[in-house]
Each structure stands twice: as structure tokens, then as C-alpha cells.
VOBA-1610 file (N, C-alpha, C; in pm, whole numbers, padded with zeros to 5 digits, always signed):
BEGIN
Unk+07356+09441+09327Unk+07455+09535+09275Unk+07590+09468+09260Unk+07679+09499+09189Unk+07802+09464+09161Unk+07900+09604+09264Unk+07948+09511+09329Unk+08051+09640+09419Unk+08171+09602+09397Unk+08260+09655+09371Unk+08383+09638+09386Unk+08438+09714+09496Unk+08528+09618+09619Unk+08584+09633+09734Unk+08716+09623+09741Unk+08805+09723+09745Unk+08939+09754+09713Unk+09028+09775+09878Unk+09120+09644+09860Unk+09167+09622+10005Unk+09093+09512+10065Unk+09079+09416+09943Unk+08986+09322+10024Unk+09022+09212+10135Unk+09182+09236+10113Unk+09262+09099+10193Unk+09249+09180+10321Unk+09278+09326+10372Unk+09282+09402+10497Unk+09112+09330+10581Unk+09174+09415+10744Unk+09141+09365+10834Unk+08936+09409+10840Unk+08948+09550+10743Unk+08788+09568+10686Unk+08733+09479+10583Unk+08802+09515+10490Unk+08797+09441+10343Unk+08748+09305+10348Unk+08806+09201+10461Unk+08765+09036+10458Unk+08610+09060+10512Unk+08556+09176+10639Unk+08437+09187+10660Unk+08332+09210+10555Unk+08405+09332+10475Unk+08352+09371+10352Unk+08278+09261+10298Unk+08357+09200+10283Unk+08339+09086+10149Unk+08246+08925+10216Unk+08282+08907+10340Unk+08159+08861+10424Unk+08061+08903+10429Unk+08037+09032+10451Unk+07905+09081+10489Unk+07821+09123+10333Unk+07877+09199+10292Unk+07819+09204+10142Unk+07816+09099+10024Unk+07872+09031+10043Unk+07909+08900+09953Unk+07722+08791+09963Unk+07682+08839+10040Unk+07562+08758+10061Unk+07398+08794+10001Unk+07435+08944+09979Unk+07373+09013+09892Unk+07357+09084+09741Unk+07478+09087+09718Unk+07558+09164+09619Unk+07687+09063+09550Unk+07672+09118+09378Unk+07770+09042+09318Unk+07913+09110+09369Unk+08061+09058+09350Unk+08164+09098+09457Unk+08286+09133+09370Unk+08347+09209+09331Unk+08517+09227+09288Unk+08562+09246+09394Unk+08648+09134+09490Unk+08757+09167+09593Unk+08857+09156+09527Unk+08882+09316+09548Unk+09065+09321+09526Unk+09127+09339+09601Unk+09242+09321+09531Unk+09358+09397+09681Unk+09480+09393+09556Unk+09603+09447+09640Unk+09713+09470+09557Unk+09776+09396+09496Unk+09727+09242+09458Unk+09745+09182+09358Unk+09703+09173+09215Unk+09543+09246+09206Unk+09459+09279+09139Unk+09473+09401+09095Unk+09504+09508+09199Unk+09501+09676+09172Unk+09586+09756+09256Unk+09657+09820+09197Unk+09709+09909+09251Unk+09658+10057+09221Unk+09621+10108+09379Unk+09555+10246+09315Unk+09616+10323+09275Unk+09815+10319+09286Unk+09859+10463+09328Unk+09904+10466+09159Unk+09870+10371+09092Unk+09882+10378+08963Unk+09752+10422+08865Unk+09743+10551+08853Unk+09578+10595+08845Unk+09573+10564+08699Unk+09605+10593+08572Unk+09544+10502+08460Unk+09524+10389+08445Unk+09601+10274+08518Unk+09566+10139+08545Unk+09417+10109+08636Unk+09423+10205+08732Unk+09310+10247+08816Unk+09223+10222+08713Unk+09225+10307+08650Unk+09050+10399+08618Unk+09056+10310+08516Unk+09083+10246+08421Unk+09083+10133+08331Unk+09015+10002+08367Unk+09079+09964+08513Unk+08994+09863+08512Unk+08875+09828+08541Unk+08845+09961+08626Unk+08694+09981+08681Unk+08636+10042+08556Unk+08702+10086+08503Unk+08585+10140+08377Unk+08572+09970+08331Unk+08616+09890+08290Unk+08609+09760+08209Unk+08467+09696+08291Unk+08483+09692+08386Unk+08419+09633+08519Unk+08283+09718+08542Unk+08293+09836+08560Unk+08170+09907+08636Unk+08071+09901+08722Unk+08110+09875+08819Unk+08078+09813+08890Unk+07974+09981+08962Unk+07888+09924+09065Unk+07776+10042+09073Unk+07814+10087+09206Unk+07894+10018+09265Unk+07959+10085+09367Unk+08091+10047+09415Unk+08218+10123+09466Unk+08360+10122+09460Unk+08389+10146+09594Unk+08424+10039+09684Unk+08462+10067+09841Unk+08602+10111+09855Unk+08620+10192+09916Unk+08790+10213+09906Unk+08815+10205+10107Unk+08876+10090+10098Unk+08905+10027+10226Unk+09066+09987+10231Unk+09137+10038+10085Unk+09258+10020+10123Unk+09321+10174+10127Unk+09438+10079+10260Unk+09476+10210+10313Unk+09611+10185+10406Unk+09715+10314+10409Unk+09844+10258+10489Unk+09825+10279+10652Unk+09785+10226+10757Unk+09758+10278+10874Unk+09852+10269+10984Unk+09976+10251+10976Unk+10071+10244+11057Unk+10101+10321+11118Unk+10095+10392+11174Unk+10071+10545+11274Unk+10230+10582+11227Unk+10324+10508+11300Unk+10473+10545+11291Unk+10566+10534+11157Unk+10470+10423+11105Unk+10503+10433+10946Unk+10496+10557+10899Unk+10405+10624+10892Unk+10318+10712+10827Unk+10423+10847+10872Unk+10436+10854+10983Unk+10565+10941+11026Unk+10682+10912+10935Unk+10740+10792+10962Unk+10864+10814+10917Unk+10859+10785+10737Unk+10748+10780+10694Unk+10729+10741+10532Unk+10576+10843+10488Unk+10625+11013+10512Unk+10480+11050+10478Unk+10472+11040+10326Unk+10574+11015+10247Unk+10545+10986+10106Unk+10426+10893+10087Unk+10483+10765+10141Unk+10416+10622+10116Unk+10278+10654+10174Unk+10282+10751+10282Unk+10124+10755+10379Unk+10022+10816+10245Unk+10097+10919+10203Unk+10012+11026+10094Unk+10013+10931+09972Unk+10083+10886+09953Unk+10067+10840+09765Unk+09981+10735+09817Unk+09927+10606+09889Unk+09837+10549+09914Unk+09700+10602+09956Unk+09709+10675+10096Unk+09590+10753+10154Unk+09501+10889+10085Unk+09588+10955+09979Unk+09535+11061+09967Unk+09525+11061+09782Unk+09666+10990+09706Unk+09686+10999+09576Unk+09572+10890+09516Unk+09599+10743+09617Unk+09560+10658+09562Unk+09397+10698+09556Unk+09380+10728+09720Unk+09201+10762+09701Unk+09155+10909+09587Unk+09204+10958+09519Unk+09207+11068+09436Unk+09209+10941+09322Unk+09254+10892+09315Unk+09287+10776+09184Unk+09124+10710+09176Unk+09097+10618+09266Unk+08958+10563+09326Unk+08852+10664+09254Unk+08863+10764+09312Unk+08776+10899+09293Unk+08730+10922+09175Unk+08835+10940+09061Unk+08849+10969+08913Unk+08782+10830+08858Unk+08813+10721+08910Unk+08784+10587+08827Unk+08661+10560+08873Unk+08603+10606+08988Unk+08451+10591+09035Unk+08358+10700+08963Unk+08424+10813+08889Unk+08348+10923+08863Unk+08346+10882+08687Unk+08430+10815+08680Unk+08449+10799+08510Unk+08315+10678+08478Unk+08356+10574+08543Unk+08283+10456+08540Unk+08155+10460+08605Unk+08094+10605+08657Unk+07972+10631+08718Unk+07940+10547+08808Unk+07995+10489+08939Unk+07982+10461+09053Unk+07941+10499+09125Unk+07942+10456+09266Unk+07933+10542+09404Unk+08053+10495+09464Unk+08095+10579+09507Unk+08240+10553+09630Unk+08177+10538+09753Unk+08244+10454+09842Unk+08264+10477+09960Unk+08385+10493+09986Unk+08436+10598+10029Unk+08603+10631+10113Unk+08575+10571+10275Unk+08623+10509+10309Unk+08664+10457+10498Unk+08761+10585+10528Unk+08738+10681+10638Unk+08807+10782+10661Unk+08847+10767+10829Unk+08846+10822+10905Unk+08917+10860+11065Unk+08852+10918+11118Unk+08873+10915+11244Unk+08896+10988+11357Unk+09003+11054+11390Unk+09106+11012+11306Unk+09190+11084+11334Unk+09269+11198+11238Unk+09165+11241+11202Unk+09167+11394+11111Unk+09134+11499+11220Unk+09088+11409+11330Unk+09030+11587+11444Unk+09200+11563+11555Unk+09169+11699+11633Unk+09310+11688+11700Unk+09287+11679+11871Unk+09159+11606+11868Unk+09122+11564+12003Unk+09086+11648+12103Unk+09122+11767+12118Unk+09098+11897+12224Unk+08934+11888+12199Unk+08856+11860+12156Unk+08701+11949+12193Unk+08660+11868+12309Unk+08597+11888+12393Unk+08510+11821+12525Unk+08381+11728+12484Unk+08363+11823+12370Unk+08233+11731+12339Unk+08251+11665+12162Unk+08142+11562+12188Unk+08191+11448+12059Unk+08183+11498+11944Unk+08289+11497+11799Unk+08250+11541+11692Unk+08141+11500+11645Unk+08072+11585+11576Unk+07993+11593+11490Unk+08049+11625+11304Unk+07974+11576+11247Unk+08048+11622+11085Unk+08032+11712+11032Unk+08008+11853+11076Unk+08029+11961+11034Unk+08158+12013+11141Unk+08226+11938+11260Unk+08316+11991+11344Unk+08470+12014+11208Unk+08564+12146+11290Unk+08664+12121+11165Unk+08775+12022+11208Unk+08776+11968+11092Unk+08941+11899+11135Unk+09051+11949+11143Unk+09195+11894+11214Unk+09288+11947+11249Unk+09378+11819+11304Unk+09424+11733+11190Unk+09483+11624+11191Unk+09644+11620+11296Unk+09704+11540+11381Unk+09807+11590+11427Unk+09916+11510+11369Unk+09939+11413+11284Unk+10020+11330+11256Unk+09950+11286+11105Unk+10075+11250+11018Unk+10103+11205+10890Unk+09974+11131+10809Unk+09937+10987+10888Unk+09816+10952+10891Unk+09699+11032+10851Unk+09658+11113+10961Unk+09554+11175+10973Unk+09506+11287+10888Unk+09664+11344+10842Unk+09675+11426+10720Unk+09596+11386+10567Unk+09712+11276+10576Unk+09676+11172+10431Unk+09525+11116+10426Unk+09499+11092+10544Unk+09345+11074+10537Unk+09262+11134+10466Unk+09258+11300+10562Unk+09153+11378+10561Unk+09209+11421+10392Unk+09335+11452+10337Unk+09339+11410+10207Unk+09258+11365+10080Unk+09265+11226+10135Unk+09209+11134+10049Unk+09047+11175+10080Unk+08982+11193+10196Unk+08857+11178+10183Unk+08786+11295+10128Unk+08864+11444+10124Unk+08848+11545+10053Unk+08862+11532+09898Unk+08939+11491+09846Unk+08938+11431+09691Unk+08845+11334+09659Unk+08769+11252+09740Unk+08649+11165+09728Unk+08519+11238+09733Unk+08537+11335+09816Unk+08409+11362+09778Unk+08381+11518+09690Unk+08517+11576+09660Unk+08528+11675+09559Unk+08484+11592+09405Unk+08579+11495+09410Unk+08587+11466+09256Unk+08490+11385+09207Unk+08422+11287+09346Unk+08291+11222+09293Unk+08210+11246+09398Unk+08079+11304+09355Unk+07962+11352+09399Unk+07898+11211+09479Unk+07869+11120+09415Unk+07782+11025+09435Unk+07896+10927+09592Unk+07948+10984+09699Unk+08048+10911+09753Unk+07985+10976+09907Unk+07983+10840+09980Unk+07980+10843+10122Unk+08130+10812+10195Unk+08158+10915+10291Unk+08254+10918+10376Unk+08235+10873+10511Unk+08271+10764+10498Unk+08252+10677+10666Unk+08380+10664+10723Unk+08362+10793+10835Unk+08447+10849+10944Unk+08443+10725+11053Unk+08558+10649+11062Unk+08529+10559+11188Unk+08655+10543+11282Unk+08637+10473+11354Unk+08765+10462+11505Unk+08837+10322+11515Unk+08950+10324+11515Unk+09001+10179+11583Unk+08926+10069+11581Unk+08970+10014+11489Unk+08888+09903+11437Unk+08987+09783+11534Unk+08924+09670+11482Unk+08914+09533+11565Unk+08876+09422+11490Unk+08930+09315+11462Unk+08867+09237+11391Unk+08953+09151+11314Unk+08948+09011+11252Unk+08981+08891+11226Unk+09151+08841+11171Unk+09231+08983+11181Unk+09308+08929+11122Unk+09484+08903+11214Unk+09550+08897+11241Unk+09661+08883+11313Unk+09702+09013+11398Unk+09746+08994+11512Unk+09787+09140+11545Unk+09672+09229+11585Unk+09565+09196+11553Unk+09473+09320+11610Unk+09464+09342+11721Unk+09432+09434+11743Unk+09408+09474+11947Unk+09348+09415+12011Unk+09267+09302+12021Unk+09231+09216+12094Unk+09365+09088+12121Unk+09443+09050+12000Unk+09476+08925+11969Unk+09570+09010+12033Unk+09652+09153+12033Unk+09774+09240+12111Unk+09731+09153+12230Unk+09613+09219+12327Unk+09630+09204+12468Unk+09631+09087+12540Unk+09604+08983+12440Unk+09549+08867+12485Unk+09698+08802+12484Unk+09785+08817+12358Unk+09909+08799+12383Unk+10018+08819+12496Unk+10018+08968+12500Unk+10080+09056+12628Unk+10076+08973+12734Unk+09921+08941+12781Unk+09909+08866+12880Unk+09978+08765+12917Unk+09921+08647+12790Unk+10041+08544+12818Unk+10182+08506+12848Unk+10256+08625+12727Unk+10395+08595+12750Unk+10447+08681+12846Unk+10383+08784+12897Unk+10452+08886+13025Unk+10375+08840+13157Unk+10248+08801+13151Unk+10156+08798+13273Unk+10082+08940+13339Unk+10126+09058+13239Unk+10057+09166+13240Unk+10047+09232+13101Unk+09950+09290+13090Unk+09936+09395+12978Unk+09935+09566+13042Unk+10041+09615+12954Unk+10086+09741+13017Unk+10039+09812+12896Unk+09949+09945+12933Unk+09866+10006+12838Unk+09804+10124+12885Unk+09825+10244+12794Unk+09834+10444+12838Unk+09648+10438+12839Unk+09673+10568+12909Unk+09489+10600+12965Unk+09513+10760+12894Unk+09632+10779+12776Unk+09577+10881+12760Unk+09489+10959+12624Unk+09400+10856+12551Unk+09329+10838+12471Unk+09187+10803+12491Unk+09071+10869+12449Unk+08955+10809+12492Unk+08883+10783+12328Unk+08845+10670+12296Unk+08812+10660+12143Unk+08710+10545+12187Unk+08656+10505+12028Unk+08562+10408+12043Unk+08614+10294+11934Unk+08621+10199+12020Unk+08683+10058+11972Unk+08534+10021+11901Unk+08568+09993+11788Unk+08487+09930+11651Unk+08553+09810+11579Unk+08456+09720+11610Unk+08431+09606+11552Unk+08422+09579+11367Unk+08485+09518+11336Unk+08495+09500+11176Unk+08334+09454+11090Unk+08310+09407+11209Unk+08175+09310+11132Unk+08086+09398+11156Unk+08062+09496+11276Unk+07961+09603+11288Unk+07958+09682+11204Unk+08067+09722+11163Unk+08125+09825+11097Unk+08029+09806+10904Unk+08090+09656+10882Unk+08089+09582+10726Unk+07933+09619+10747Unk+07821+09581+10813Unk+07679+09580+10825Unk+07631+09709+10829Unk+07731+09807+10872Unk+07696+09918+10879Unk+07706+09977+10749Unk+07779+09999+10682Unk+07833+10005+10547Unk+07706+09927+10457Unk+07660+09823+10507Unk+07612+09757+10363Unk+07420+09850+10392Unk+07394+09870+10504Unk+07304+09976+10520Unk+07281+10142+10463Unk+07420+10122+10461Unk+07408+10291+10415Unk+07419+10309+10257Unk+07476+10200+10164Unk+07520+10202+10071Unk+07345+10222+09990Unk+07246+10113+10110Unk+07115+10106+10072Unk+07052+10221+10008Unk+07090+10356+10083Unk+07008+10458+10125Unk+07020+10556+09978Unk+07143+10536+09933Unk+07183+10645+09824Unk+07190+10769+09871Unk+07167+10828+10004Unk+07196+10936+10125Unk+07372+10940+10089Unk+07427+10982+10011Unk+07560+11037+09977Unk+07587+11125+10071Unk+07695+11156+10156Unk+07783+11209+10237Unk+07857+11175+10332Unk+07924+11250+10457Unk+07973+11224+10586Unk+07920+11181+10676Unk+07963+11059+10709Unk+07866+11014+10794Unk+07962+10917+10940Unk+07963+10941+11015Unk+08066+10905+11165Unk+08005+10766+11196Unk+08083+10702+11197Unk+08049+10572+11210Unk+08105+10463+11280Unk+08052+10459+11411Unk+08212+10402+11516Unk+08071+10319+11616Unk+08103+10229+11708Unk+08053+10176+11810Unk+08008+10249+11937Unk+07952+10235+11949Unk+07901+10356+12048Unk+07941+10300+12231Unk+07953+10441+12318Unk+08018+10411+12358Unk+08204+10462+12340Unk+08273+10491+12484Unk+08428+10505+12439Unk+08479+10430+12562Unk+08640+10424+12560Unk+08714+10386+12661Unk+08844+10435+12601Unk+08944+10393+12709Unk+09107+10383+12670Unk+09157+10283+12618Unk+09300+10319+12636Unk+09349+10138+12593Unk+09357+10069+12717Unk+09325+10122+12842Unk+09361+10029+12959Unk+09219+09997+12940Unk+09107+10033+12951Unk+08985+10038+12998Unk+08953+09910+12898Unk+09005+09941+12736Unk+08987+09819+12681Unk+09034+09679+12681Unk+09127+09687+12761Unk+09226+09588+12761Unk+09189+09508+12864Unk+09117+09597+12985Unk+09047+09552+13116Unk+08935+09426+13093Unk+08855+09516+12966Unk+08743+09452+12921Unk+08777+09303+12866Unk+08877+09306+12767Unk+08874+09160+12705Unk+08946+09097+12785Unk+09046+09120+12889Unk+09080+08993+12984Unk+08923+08956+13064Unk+08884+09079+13120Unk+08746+08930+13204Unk+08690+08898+13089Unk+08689+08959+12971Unk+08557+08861+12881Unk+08631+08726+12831Unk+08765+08730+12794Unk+08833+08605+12825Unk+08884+08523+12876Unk+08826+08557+13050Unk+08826+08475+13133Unk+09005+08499+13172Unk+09054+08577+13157Unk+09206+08582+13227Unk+09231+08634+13364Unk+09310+08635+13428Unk+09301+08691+13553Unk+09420+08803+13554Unk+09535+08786+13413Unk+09614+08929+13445Unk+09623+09050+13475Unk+09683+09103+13522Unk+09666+09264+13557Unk+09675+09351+13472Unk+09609+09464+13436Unk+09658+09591+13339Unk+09730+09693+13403Unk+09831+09747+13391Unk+09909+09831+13445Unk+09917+09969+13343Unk+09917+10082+13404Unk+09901+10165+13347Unk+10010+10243+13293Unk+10043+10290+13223Unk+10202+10326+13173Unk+10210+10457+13132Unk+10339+10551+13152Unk+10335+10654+13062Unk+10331+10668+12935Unk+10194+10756+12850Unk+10220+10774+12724Unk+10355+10747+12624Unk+10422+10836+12734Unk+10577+10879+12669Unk+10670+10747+12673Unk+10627+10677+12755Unk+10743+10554+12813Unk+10711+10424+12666Unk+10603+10458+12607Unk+10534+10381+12486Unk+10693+10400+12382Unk+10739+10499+12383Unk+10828+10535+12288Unk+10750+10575+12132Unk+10647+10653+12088Unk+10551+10667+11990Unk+10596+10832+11941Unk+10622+10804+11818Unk+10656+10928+11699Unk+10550+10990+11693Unk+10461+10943+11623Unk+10311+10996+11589Unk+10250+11051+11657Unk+10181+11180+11692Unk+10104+11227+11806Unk+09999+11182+11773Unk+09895+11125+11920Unk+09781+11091+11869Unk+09666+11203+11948Unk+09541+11225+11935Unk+09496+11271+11961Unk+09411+11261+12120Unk+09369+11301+12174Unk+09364+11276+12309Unk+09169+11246+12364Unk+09102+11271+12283Unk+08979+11250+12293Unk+08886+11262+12148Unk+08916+11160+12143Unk+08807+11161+11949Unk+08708+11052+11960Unk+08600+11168+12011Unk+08475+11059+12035Unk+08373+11074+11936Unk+08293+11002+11847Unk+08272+11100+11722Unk+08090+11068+11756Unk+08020+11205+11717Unk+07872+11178+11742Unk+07817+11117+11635Unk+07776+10995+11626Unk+07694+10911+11453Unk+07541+10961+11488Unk+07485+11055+11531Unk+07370+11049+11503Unk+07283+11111+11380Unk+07377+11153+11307Unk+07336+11135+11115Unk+07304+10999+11088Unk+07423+10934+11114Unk+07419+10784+11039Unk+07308+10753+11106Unk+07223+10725+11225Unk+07124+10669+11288Unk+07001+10731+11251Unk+07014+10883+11222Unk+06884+10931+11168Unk+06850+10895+11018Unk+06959+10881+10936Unk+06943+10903+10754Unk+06929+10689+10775Unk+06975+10615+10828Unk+06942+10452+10819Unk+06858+10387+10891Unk+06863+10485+11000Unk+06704+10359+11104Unk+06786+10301+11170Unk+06954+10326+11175Unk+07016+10196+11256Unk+07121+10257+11357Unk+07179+10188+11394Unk+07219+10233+11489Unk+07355+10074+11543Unk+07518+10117+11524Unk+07638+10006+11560Unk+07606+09938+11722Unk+07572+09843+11797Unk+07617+09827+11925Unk+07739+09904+11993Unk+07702+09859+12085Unk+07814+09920+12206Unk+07966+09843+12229Unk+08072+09887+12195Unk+08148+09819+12166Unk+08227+09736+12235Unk+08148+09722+12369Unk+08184+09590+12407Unk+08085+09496+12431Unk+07996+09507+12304Unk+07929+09342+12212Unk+08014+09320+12101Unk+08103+09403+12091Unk+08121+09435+11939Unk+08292+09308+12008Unk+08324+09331+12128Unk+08424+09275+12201Unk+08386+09100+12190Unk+08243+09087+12261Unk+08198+08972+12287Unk+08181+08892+12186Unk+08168+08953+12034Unk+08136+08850+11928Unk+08260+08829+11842Unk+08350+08958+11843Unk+08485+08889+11816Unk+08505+08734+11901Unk+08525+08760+12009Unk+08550+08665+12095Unk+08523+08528+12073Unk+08378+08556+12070Unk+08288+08407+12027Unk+08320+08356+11908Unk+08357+08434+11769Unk+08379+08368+11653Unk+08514+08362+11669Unk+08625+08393+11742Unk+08765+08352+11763Unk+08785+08200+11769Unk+08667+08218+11882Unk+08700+08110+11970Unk+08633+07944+11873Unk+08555+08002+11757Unk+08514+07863+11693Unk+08615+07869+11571Unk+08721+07906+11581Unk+08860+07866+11490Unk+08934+07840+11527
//
């Protein structure tokens, strides 16, 4: 198949294009190539192209950005994927939209499921659930892969955070008041290139199985990297954070495991193989 993967330079997008690139012919773009929030330029070039399936993996995720710029959050997260939408429905594609966890508002006890309702608490989560509602209104043929805190190859990510912290403070100081599931980029890309298989169009939760905090995670990759610093636990509030985040978004994938046969690791393998391919660069 010819896919075109939009956001290909982001921290999904390079998995994207690893993992599918080995099977499938490839358009990686990114905002040198396309800009979505410009929708006749959009839908023009994918009509030229037509590609048989349209990943939409770009996206603004800055939690506090997104607060203090809900323009920029919406005209990317919600306009641009409405843009995607129209140019995947024109050019007879399939979409995939990459959506959240953080469209729910964390209060339920027990793990979403994809018929649970959403109730986004911050800018982000808004623009999200946005965009992934215009994906699958405007094009039928589109899977929505709901996923969590990703991880993976590129600067700054939450592994490369704690591992830093460590060094230059000799502690990593990090809130327990979040329970989510840390997902791996490359689990994630494999997961994606499975489902795309199925032609099973819809919502589908798609995270590492398994949850923790940010201390609990942070715990994890110092022994798996052999450090001996301490994690200290901190007030939410003392973080200094605009954005409310949600307080338990554990999401149930057992659609995705029944409709593919498959099923993400536990996400701290998903820890261990970051690690290992870090460590051979």
C-alpha cells in the first residue's frame, strides 16, 4: 500500500515510518511538505498522491502550550485533522487519527473502555477529542487510535527527562498524582501497522498495558539504567502546571486485542527496548 504519514519528523511519525516503511510504499511528511491547517493545499495534494491510507500523527501536544495558545491547539488538533479528514474522504483513503487519553477527565475507578463518555479537562484534550470527532464524522473508512504518553527516540522524551534530572541534580523529583500507561513509540508504530491490516474501521484504545505514575516510572528507568539516584516525590501543585491533567486514565484495549489477535507489551519492555536501542547510538 502507499500510506502517507503526516508528522513524520515527530516523536510517532519517525516510528511510523520505521516500522511501516518495510512493508509499504511511504509519503513522510511533515511541515515542510504539508501544512494541514491550510485545507485546500491539504486536500490537493493527497488527491495528486492518493495514497490508500493517510496517518495523521501530527499534532500540537504541549499541555501548557495548548493552555496558553488554545487557538494554535484547535487550528492544528481539531481544524487541521478536519482538513486530513476532507482530503482522506476526497482522495478515498483510510485515515488513521492518533487521539488521547486525555479526552476522559480521569474520575472513573475503572479503565475506559470506547464507548466510556469523554470529558476533556484542558485545551489539549478538547482539541483532540475535536479532531478525532471530525475524523471519523467526515471519513467513514478511519480508525481512531486512543493512546497514552508516549516515549520514544527523539530529544526530551520522558525517559531522556529522568535520566537527565538525575545527572545534573542527583535526584529526580516527580508527582504520584497521575496513574496512566507509558507507551512506547515502536509498540505503538507495530501496533498501528496491524490494525491498518484488518480494515476493522473504528475506536480502538491503544496504550501498553499495564499503568504507573511519574514517580513509579521514573523509579523504573533509573534501576533499568543502572543509576542509583533517588526519586522524591513532590507536590502536584509545587510542579507549577496550567493545564489540569487528569488523575487516572487507564484505558481498556481489549477491542484492539480481540478485532487483531494482538496484543502491546507491558510497558516496562516497552522501557527496556528503548533503553537497549539508546544505548547502540
Amino acid at each position: 500500500m502507499k500510506i502517507a504519514i503526516i508528522g513524520a519528523k515527530g516523536m510517532l511519525g519517525r516510528e511510523l515510518c520505521r516500522v511501516l516503511g518495510t512493508q509499504h510504499e511511504l509519503l513522510a511528511w511533515d511541515i515542510d511538505e504539508i501544512d494541514i491547517t491550510d485545507r485546500a493545499r491539504t486536500i490537493d495534494l493527497l488527491a495528486a498522491e492518493r495514497p490508500e491510507v493517510i496517518i495523521n500523527s501530527a499534532v500540537f501536544v504541549d499541555l501548557e502550550g495548548c493552555e496558553t495558545n488554545p487557538d494554535k491547539a484547535w487550528r492544528i488538533n481539531a481544524v487541521g485533522a478536519q482538513n486530513l479528514a476532507l482530503a482522506a474522504q476526497q482522495a478515498g483513503s483510510a485515515l488513521v487519527y492518533i487521539s488521547t487519553d486525555y479526552i476522559f477527565d480521569g474520575r472513573s475507578e475503572v479503565d475506559y473502555d470506547e464507548v466510556a463518555q469523554p470529558n476533556p479537562l484542558n485545551q489539549y484534550g478538547r482539541s483532540k477529542l475535536a479532531g478525532e470527532r471530525f475524523s471519523l464524522q467526515i471519513c467513514p473508512h478511519t480508525y481512531s487510535v486512543r493512546t497514552a504518553w508516549l516515549f520514544g527516540h527523539v530529544p526530551n522524551n520522558y525517559v531522556e527527562r529522568v535520566l537527565k534530572a538525575a545527572e545534573k541534580d542527583g535526584v529526580v523529583r516527580m508527582p504520584v498524582d497521575q496513574l496512566e500507561s507509558p507507551t512506547y513509540t515502536g509498540h505503538l508504530a507495530e501496533a498501528i501497522l496491524h490494525l491498518i491490516a484488518t480494515g476493522a474501521f473504528g475506536v480502538y484504545n491503544t496504550t501498553s498495558l499495564g499503568y504507573c505514575t511519574r514517580a513509579g516510572f521514573a523509579q523504573f528507568v533509573l534501576q533499568q539504567a543502572g543509576r542509583s539516584e533517588p526519586v522524591e516525590i513532590v507536590e502536584a501543585s509545587a510542579v507549577g502546571r496550567k493545564a489540569k491533567r487528569p488523575s487516572r486514565v487507564v484505558l481498556d484495549c481489549r477491542l484492539y486485542q480481540l478485532v487483531t489477535g494482538q496484543t502491546l507489551p507491558q510497558w516496562q519492555q516497552g522501557v527496556k527496548e528503548y533503553l537497549a536501542k539508546a544505548s547502540q547510538t
